[in-house]
Each structure stands twice: as structure tokens, then as C-alpha cells.
ROBAVO-990056 format. One record per atom (N, C-alpha, C, CB): residue in one letter; atom name; x, y, z. Coordinates in steps of 0.1 Angstrom, whole numbers, m for minus. Glycine has a CB too. Layout:
<sites>
SITE  rest  atom     c1     c2     c3
SITE     A    CA      X      Y      Z
...
</sites>
This chain:
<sites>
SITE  rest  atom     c1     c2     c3
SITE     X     N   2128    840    502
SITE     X    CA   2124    841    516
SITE     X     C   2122    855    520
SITE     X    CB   2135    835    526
SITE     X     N   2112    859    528
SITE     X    CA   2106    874    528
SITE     X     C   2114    880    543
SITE     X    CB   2085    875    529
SITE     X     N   2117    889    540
SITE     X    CA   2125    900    546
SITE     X     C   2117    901    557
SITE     X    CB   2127    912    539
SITE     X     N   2122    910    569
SITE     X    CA   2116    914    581
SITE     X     C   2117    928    580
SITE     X    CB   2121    909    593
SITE     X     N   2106    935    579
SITE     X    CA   2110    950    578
SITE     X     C   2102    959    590
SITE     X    CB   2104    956    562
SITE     X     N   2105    966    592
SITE     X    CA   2100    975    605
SITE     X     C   2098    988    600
SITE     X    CB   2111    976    619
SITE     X     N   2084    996    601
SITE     X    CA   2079   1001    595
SITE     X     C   2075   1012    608
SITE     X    CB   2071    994    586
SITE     X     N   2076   1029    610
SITE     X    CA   2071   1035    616
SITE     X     C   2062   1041    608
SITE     X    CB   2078   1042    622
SITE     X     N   2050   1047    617
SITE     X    CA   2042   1058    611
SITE     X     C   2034   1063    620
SITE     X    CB   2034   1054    599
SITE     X     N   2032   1077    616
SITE     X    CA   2029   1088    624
SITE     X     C   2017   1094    616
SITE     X    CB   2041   1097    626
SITE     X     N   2008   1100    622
SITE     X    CA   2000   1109    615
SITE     X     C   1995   1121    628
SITE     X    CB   1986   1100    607
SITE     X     N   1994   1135    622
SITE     X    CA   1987   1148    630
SITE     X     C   1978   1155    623
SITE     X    CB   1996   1159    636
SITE     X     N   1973   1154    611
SITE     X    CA   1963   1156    605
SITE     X     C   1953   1150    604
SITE     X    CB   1965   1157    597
SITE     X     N   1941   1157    601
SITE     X    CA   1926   1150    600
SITE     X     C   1923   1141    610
SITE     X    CB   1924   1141    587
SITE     X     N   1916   1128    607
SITE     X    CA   1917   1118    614
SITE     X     C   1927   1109    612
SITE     X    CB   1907   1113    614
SITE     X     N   1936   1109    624
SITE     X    CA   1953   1102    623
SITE     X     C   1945   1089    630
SITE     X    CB   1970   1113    635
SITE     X     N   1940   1090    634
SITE     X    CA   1935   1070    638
SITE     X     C   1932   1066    626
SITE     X    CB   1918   1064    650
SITE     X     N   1922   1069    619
SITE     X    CA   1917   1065    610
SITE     X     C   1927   1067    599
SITE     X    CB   1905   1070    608
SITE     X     N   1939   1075    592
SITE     X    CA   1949   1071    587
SITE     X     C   1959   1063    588
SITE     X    CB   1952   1077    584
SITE     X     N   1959   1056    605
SITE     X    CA   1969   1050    608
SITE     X     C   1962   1039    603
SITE     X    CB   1976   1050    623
SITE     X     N   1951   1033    605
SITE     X    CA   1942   1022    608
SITE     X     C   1943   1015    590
SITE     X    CB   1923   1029    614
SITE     X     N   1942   1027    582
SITE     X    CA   1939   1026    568
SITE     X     C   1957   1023    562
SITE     X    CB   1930   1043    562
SITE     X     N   1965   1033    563
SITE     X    CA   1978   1025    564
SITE     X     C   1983   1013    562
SITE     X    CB   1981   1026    572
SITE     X     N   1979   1008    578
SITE     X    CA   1983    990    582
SITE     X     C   1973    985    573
SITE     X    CB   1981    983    601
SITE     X     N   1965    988    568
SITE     X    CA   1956    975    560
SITE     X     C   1965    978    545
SITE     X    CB   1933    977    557
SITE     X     N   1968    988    541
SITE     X    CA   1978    991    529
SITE     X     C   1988    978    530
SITE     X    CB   1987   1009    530
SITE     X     N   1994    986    539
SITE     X    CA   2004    978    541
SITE     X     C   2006    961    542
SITE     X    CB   2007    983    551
SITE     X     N   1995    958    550
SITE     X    CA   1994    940    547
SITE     X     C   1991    937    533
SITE     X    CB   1981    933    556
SITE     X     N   1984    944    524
SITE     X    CA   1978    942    513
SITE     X     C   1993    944    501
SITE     X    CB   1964    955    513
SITE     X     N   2000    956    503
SITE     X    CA   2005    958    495
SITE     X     C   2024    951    500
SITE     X    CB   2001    974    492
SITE     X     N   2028    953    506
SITE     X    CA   2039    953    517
SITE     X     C   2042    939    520
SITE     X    CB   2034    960    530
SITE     X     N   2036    934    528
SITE     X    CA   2035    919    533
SITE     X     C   2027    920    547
SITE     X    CB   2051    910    535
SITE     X     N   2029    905    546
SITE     X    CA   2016    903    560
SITE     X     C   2024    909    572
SITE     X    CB   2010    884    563
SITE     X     N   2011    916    580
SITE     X    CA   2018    925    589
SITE     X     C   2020    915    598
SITE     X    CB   2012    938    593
SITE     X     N   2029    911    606
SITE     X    CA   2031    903    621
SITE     X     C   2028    904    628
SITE     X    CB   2039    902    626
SITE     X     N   2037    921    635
SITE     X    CA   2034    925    647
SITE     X     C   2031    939    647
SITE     X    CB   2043    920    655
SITE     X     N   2021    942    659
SITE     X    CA   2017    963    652
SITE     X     C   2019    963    673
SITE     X    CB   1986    971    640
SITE     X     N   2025    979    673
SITE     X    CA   2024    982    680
SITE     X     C   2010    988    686
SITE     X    CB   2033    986    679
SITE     X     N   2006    992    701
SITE     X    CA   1998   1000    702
SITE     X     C   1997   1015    697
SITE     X    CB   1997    999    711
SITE     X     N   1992   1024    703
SITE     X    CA   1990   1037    696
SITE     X     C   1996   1044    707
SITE     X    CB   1975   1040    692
SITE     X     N   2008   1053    700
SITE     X    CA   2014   1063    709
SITE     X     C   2010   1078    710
SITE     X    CB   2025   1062    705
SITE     X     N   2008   1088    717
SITE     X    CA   2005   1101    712
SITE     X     C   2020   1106    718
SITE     X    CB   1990   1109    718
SITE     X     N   2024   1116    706
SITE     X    CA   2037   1118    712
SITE     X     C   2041   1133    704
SITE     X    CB   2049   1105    708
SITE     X     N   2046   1141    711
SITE     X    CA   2052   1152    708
SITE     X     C   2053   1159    698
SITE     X    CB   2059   1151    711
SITE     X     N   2059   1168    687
SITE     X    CA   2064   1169    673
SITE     X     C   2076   1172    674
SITE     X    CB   2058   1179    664
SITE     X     N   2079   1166    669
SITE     X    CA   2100   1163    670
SITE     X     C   2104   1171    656
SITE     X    CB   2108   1140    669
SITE     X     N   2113   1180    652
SITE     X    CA   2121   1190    649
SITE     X     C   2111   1198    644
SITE     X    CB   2132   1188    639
SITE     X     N   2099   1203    642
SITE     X    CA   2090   1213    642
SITE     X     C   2080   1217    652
SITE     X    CB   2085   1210    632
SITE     X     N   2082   1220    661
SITE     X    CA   2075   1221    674
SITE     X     C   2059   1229    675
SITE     X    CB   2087   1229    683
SITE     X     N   2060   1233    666
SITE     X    CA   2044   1245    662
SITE     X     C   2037   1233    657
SITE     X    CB   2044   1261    647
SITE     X     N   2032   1225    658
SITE     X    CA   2023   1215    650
SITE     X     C   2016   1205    662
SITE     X    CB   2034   1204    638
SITE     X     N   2006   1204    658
SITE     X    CA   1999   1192    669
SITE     X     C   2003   1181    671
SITE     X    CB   1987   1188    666
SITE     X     N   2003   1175    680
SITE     X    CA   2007   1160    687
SITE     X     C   2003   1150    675
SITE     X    CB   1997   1155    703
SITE     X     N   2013   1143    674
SITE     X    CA   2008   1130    663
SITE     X     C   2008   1114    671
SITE     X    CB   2020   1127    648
SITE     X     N   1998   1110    662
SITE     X    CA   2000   1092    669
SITE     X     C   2005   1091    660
SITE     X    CB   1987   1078    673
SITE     X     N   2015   1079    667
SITE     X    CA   2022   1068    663
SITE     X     C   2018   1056    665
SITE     X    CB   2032   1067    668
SITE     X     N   2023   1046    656
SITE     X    CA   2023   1034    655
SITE     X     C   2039   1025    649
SITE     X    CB   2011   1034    647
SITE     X     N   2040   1010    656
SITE     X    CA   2052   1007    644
SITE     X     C   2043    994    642
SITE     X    CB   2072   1005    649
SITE     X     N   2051    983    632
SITE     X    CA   2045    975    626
SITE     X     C   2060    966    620
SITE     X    CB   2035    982    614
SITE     X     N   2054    956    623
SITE     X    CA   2069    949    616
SITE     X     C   2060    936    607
SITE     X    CB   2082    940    631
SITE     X     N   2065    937    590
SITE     X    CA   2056    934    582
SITE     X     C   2068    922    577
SITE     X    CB   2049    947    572
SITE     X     N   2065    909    570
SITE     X    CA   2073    897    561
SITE     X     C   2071    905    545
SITE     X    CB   2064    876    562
SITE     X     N   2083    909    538
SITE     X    CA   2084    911    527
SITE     X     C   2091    906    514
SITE     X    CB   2085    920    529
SITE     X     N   2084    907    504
SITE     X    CA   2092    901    492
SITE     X     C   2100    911    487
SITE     X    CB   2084    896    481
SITE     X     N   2096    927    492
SITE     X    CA   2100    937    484
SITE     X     C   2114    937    483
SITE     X    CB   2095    949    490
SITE     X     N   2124    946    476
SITE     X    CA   2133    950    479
SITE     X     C   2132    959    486
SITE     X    CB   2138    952    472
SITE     X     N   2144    967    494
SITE     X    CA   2142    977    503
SITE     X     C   2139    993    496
SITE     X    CB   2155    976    512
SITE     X     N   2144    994    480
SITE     X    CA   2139   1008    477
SITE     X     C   2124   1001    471
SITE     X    CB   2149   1018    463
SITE     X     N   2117    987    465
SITE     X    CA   2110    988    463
SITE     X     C   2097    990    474
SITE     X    CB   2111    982    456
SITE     X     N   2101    988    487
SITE     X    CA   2097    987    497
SITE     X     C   2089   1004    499
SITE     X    CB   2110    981    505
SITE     X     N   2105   1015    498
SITE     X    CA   2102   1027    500
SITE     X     C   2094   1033    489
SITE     X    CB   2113   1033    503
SITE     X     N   2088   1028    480
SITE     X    CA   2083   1030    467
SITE     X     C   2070   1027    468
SITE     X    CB   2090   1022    458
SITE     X     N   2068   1019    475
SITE     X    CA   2053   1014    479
SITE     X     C   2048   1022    490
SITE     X    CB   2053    999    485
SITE     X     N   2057   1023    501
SITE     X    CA   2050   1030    512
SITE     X     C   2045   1046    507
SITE     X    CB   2060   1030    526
SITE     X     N   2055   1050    498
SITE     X    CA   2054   1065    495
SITE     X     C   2041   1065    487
SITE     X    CB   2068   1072    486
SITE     X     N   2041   1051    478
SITE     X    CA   2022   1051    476
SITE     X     C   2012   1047    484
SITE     X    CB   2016   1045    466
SITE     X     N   2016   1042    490
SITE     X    CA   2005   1042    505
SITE     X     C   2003   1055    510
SITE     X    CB   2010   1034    520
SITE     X     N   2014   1060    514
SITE     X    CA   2012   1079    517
SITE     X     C   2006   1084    509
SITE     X    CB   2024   1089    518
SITE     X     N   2008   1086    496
SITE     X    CA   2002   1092    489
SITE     X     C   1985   1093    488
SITE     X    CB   2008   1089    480
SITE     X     N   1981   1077    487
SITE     X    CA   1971   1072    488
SITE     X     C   1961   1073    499
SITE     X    CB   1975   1062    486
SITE     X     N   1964   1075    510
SITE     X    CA   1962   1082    521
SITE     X     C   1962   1090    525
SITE     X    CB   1965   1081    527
SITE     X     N   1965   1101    517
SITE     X    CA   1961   1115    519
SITE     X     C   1970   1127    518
SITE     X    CB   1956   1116    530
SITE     X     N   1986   1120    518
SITE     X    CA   1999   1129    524
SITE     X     C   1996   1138    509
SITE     X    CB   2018   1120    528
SITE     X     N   1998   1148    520
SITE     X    CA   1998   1164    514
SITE     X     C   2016   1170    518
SITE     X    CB   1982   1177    525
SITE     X     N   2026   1169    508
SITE     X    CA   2037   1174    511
SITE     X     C   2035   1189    515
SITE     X    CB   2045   1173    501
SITE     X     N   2049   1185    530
SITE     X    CA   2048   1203    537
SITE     X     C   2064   1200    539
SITE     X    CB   2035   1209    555
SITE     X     N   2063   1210    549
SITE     X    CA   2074   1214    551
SITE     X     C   2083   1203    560
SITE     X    CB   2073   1228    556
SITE     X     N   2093   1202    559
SITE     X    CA   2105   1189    565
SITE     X     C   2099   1189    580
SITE     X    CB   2128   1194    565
SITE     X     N   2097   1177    586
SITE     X    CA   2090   1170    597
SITE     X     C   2082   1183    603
SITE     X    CB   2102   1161    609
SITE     X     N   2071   1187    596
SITE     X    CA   2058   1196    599
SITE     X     C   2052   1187    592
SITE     X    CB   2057   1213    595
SITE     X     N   2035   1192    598
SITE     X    CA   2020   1185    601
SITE     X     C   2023   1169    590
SITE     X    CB   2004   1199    594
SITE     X     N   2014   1163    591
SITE     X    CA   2012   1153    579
SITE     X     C   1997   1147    581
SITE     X    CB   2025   1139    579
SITE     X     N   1995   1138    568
SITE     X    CA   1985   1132    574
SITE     X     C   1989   1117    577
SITE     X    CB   1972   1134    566
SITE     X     N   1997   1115    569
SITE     X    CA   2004   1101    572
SITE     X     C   2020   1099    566
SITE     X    CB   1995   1087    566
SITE     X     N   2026   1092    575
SITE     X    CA   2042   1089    573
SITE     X     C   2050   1082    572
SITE     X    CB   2048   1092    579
SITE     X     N   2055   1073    564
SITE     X    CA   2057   1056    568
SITE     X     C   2073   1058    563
SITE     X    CB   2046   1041    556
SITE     X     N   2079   1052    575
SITE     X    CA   2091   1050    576
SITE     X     C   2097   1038    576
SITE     X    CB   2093   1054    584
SITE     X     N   2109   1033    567
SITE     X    CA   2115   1020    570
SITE     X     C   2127   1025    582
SITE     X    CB   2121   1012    555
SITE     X     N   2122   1016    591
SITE     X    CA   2130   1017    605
SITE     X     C   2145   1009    607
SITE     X    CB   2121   1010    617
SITE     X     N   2138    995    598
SITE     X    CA   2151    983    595
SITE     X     C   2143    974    588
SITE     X    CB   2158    976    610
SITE     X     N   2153    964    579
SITE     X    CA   2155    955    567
SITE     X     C   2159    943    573
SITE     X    CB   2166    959    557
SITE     X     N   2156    932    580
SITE     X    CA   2164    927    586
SITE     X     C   2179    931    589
SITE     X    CB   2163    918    581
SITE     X     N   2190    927    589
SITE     X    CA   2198    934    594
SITE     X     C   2208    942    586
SITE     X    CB   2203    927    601
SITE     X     N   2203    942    576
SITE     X    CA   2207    955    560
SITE     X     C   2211    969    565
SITE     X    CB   2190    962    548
SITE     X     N   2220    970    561
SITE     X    CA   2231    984    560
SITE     X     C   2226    990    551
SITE     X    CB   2247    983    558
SITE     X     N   2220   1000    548
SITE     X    CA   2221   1005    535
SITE     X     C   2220   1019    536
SITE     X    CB   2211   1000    526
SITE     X     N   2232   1027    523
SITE     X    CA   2232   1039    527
SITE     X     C   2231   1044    509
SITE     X    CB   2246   1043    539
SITE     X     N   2222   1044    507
SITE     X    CA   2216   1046    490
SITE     X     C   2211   1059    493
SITE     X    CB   2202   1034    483
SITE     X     N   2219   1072    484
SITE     X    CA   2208   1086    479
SITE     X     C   2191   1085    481
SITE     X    CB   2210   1089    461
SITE     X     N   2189   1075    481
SITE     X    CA   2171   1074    483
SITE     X     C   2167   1066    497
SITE     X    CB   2162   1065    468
SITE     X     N   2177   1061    503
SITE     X    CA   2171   1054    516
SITE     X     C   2184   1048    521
SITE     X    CB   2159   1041    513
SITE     X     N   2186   1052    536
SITE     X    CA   2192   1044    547
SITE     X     C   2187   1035    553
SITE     X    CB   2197   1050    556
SITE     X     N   2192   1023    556
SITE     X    CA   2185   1017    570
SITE     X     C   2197   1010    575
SITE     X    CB   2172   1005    567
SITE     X     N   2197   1007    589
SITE     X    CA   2183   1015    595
SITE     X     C   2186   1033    595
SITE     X    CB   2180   1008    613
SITE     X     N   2174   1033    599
SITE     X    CA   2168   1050    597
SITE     X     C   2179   1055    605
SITE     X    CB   2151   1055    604
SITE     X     N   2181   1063    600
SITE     X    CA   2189   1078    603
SITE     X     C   2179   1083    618
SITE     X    CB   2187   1093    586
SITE     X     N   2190   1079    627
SITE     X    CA   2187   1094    640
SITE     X     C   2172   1081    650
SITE     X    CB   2173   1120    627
SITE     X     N   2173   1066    644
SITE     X    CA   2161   1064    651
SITE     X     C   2160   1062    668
SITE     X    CB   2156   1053    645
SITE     X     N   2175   1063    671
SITE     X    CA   2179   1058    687
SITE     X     C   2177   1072    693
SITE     X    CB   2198   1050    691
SITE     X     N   2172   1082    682
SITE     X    CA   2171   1097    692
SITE     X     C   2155   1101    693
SITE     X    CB   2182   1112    684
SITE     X     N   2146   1089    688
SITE     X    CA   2131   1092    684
SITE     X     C   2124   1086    689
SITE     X    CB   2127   1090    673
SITE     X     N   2119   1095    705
SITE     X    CA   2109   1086    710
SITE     X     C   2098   1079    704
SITE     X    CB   2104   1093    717
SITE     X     N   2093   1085    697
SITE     X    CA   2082   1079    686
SITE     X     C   2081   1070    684
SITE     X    CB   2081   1083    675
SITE     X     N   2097   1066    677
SITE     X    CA   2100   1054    671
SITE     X     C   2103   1045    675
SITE     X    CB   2105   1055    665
SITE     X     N   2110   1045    690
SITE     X    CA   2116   1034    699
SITE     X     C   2109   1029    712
SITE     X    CB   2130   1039    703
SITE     X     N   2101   1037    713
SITE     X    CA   2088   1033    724
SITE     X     C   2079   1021    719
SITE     X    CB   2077   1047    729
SITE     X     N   2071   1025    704
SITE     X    CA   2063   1017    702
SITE     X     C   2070   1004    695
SITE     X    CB   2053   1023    696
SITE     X     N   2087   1007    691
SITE     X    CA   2095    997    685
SITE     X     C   2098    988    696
SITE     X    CB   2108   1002    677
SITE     X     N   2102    995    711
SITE     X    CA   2105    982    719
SITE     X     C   2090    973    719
SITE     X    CB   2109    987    736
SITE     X     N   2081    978    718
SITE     X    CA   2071    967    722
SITE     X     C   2068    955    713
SITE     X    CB   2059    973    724
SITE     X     N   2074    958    699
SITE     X    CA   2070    943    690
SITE     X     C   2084    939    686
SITE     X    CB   2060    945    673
SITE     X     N   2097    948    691
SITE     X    CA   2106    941    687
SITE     X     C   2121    943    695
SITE     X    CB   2106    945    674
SITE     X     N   2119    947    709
SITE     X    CA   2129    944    717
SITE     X     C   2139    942    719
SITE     X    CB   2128    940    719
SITE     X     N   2143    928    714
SITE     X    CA   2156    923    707
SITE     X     C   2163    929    695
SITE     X    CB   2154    909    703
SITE     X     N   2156    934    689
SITE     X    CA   2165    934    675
SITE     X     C   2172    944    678
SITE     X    CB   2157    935    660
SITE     X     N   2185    940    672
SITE     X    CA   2196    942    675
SITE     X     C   2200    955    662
SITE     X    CB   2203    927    676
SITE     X     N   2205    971    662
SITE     X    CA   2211    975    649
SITE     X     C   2223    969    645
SITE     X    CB   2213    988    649
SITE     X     N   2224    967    633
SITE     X    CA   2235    959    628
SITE     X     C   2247    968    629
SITE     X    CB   2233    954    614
SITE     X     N   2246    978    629
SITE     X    CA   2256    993    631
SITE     X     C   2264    996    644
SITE     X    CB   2247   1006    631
SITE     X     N   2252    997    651
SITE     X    CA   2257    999    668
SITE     X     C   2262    987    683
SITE     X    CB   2242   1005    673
SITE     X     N   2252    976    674
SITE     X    CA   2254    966    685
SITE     X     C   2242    971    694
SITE     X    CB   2270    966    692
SITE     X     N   2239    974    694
SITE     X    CA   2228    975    708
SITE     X     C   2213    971    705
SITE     X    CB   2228    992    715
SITE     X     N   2207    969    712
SITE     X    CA   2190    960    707
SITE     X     C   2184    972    713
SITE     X    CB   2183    940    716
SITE     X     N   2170    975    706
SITE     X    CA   2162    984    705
SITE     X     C   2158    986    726
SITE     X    CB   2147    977    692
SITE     X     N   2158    975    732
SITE     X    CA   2155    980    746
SITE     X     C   2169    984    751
SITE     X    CB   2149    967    757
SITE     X     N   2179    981    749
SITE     X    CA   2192    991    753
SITE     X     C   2190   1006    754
SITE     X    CB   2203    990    743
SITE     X     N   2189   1007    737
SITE     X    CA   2186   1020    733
SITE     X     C   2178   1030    746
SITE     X    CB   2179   1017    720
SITE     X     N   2163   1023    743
SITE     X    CA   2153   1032    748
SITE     X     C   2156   1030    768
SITE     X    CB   2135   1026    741
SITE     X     N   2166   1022    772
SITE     X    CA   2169   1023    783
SITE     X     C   2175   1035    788
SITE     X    CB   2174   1015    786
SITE     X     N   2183   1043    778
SITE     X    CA   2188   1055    781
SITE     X     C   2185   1069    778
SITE     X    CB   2196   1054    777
SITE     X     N   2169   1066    772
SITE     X    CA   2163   1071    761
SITE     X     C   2155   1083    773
SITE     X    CB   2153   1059    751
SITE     X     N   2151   1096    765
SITE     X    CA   2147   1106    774
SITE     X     C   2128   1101    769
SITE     X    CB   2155   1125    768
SITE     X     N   2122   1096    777
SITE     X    CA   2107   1093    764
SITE     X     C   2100   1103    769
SITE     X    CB   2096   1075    764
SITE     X     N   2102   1114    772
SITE     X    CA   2092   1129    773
SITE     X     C   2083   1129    763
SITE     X    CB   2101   1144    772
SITE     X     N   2069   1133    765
SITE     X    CA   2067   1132    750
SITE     X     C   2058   1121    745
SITE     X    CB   2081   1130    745
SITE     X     N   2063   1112    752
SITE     X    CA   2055   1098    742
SITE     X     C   2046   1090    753
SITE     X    CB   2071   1084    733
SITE     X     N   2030   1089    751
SITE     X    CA   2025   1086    754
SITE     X     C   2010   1074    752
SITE     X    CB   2028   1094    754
SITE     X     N   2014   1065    757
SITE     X    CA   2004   1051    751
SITE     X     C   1988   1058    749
SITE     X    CB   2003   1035    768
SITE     X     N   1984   1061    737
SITE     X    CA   1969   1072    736
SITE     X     C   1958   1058    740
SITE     X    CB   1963   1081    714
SITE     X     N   1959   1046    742
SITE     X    CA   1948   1037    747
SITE     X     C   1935   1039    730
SITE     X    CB   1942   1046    766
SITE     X     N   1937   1041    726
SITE     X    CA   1929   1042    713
SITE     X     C   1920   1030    708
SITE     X    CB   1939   1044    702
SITE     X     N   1930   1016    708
SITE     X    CA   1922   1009    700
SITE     X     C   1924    996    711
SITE     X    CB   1927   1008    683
</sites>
């Protein structure tokens, strides 16, 4: 039975529509069939502040993967798409994050979920309330609209793109 995975990604390099756009087709292709995609966010640069605004997007995809084979794939979708390693959350051209596993704890040297720090990421919880609302962290108890009810969303902005 295929997993429910929730997937962020960001891009501020080049054309970031056109790597978000190219991404999500990765992703259905390689990943599983995508469900649900958020709209397109323009939002701030969160712990490197000298860098241009990136869109966001989230996506919540059905998978067979495991969860590192999961992170294994996306890192070749990044790759595959253009990501040029820089410096820790400075520029990119694309970024794919596992947000959550269905409701998987996992705290593996190569991957947590859910993600480290995501109840403090506008980025991540604006365009997450919109395809996934309810879901609940298995950690905290609280569902993704709790969260962003207390949430500062400065910063994050619907870009009307597509």
C-alpha cells in the first residue's frame, strides 16, 4: 500500500517556475502520482537573508518508496534539475523536501520526518495548509492549520503564477 508523502520545494534561481513546474512532473514520474500540489508561493529567504525571493510550492505524492529511498530520488530530481550545491539555505535552483511520511517518526543520520523546524517555515506551512490541513504531526499533536494559526506568515505570498 503506497505511503502519503508531503514534499516541499522551493526554487530562487534561473527560472524557478519553470524548475518548480519540471520538478512536479519528476516527481509524478519518479516518486508517485502526485495528488495534491499547492499553488505558488513567493516568499522571503529564511536563514540566509542576501538572496532573492523564492517560489514555493508543496505537493503531496502516493508512494512505494521507502522514506530514505524516497530522499534518494528527490536528491536526483534536484540534481537533475539543475541544483548547483551552495552554501546551507542560500540561492538554489531547486529543493525538495520530505515534509512527512504518513505518520513516520524518523530520526535517521540522513533524514528526519517530519522535517526539522517545519512549524517555524512559512514557506512550508502556508502552501502545506492548503492541500493538507488536517494532517496531524505525529510528534506534536497539532494539525498543520493549528500550527500556521499561530504562525508569523510575513514573508509568504500567493505569486498567482499558474
Amino acid at each position: 500500500m503506497a505511503a502519503e508523502a508531503a514534499l516541499s520545494l522551493g526554487s530562487n534561481v534561473g527560472d524557478s517556475l519553470a524548475a518548480l513546474r519540471r520538478a512536479v512532473q519528476l516527481i509524478s514520474e519518479r516518486i508517485g502520482a502526485v495528488t495534491s500540489k499547492s499553488g505558488v508561493y513567493e516568499t522571503a529567504p529564511w536563514g540566509m537573508a542576501d538572496q532573492p525571493n523564492f517560489l514555493n510550492v508543496c505537493v503531496i505524492a502516493a508512494t512505494d518508496l521507502t522514506p530514505l529511498g524516497l530522499l534518494d530520488t528527490a536528491k536526483a530530481i534536484e540534481r537533475e534539475t539543475g541544483r548547483v550545491e551552495r552554501a546551507r539555505w542560500g540561492p538554489r535552483e531547486i529543493d525538495i523536501d520530505i515534509i512527512f511520511y504518513d505518520d513516520l517518526v524518523l530520526n535517521d543520520q540522513r533524514l528526519k520526518i517530519p522535517h526539522p523546524l517545519m512549524e517555524m517555515r512559512g514557506f512550508v506551512m502556508i502552501p502545506l495548509l492548503e492541500i493538507a490541513p488536517g494532517w496531524k504531526h505525529p510528534a506534536y499533536g497539532w494539525t498543520v492549520a493549528e500550527f500556521v494559526r499561530g504562525m508569523d506568515a510575513d514573508g509568504v505570498v500567493a505569486a498567482r503564477l499558474e
